[in-house]
GUFI-817014 format. One line per 8 residues: number of its first residue (from 1); their letters; for each residue z, x negated, y of C-alpha. Coordinates in nm, 4 decimals. Layout:
N
NUM> a> Z,X,Y ~ ...;
This chain:
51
1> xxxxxxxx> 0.1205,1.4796,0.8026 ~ -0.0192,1.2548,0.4988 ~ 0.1311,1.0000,0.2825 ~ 0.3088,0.6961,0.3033 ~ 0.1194,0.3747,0.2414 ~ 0.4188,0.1907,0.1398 ~ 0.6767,0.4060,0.0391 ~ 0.4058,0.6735,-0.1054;
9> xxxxxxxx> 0.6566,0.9582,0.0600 ~ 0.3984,1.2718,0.1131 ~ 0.4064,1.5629,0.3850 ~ 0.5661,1.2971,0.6662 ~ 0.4681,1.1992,0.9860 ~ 0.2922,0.8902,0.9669 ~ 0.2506,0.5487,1.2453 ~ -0.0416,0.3519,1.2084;
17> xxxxxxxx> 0.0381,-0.0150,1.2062 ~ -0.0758,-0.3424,1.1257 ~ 0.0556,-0.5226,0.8049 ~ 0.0327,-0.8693,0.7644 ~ -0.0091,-0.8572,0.3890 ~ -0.2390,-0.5004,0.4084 ~ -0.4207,-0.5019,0.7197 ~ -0.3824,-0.1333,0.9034;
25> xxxxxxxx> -0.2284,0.1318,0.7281 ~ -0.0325,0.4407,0.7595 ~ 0.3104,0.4621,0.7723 ~ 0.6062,0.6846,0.8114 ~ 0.9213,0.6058,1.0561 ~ 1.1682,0.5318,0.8027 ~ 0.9042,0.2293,0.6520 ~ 0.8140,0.1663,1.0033;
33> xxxxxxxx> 1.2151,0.0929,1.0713 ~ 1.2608,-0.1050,0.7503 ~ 0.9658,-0.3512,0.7421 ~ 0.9099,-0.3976,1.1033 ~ 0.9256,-0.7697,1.0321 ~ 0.5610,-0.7414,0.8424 ~ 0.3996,-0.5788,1.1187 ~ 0.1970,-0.7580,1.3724;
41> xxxxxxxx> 0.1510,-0.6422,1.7145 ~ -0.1730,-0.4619,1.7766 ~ -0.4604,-0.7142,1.9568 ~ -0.3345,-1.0008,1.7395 ~ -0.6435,-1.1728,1.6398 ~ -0.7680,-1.5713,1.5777 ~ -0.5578,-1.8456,1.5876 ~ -0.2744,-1.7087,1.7739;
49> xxx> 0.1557,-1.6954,1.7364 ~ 0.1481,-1.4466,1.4695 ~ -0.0113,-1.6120,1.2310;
């Protein structure tokens, strides 16, 4: 349980995930489903498709 890095919603489960704009952060399931266009898929490094 922690806080949100987006939504700042505290006492939630939280995902980790990679942002394109904020690097890894912590996330809950509800930001997770909303902005799951702005995360990158984990391994994603260099010059690659998801840049």
């Amino acid at each position: 349980m922690g806080k949100c890095a987006l939504c700042g919603r505290e006492g939630v489960s939280l995902l980790m995930a990679l942002h394109k704009k904020y690097g890894y952060i912590m996330i809950c399931t509800e930001c997770w489903r909303k902005n799951w266009h702005d995360l990158l898929p984990y391994g994603c490094g260099g010059r690659s498709c998801c840049e």
